[in-house]
C-alpha positions in Angstrom: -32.1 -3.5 4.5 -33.5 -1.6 7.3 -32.2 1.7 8.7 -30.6 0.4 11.6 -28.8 -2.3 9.4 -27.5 0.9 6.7 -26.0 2.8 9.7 -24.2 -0.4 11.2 -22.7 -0.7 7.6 -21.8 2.5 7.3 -19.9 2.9 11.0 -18.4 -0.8 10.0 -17.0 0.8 6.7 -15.7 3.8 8.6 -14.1 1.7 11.2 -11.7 -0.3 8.6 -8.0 0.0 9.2 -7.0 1.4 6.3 -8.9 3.2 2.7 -6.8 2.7 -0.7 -6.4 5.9 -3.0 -4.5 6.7 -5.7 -2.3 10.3 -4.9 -1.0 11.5 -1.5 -0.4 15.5 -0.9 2.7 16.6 0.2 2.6 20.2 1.3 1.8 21.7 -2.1 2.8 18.8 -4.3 1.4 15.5 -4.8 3.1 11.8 -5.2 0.4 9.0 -7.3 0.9 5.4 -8.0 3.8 4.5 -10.2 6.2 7.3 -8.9 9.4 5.8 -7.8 11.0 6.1 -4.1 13.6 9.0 -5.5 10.5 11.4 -6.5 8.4 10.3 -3.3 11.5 11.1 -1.0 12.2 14.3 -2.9 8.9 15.4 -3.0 7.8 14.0 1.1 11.1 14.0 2.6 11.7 11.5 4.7 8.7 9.2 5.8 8.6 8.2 10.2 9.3 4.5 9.2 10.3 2.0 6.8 9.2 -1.5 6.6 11.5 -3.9 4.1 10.6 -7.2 3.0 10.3 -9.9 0.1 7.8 -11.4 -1.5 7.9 -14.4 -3.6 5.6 -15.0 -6.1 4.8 -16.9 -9.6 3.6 -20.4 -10.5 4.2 -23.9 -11.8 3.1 -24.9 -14.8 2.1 -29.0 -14.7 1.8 -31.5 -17.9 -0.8 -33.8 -17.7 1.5 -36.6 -18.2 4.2 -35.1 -15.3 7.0 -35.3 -17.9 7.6 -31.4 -17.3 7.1 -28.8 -14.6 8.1 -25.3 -15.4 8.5 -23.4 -12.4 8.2 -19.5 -12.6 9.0 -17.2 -9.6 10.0 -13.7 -9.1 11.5 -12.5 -6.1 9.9 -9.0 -5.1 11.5 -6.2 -2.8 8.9 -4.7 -0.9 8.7 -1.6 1.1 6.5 0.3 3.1 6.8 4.1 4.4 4.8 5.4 7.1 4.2 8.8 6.9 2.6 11.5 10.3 1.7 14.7 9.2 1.5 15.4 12.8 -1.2 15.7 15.3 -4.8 15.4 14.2 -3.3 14.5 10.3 -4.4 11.2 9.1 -0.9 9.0 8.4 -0.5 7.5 5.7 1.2 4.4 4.2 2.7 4.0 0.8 3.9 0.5 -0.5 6.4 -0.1 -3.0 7.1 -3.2 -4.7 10.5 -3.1 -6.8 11.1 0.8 -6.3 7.4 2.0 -7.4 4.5 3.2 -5.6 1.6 0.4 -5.8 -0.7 1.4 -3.1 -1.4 4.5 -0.7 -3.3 3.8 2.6 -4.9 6.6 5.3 -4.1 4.9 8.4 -5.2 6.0 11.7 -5.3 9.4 12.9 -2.0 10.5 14.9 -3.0 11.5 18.7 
């Protein structure tokens, strides 16, 4: 790969809208994956915004014959809180799938 090719890569990388990690810092305190929404609210405060929704999923299980189908689904609450640390402060987004933390995103830097 030539050099131009390793910086376009690089600014691509740069440019995605969000980068997955595993803790978020709260003034002096930090929140990680598996905390429920209780410690992330007491620790945070509130976040700018909350997103609710469901997600559905599971499977079916077929029998070569078709004499049975087992269907499996689970119906899962999902929420997502936006925090802004303020000006210059990269935001971040937490996602919570049945009351715990499953992913923390830096979003875009607040202007």
């Amino acid at each position: 790969m030539g050099f131009r090719n390793l910086v376009l890569l690089v600014l691509l990388m740069q440019a995605g809208p969000a980068l997955s990690t595993s803790t978020m810092r709260c003034g002096h305190n930090i929140v990680e994956l598996g905390d429920d929404t209780y410690k992330v609210l007491e620790t945070c405060g509130e976040p700018a915004s909350i997103y609710h929704r469901t997600k559905i999923v599971g499977s079916t299980l077929h029998h070569p014959r078709r004499t049975l189908d087992i269907e499996e689904y689970e119906e899962i609450q999902v929420e997502e809180w936006v925090y802004d640390f303020g000006r210059n402060r990269i935001r971040q987004s937490l996602l919570f799938e049945n009351g715990r933390m499953v992913e923390i995103n830096d979003l875009k830097r607040s202007r």
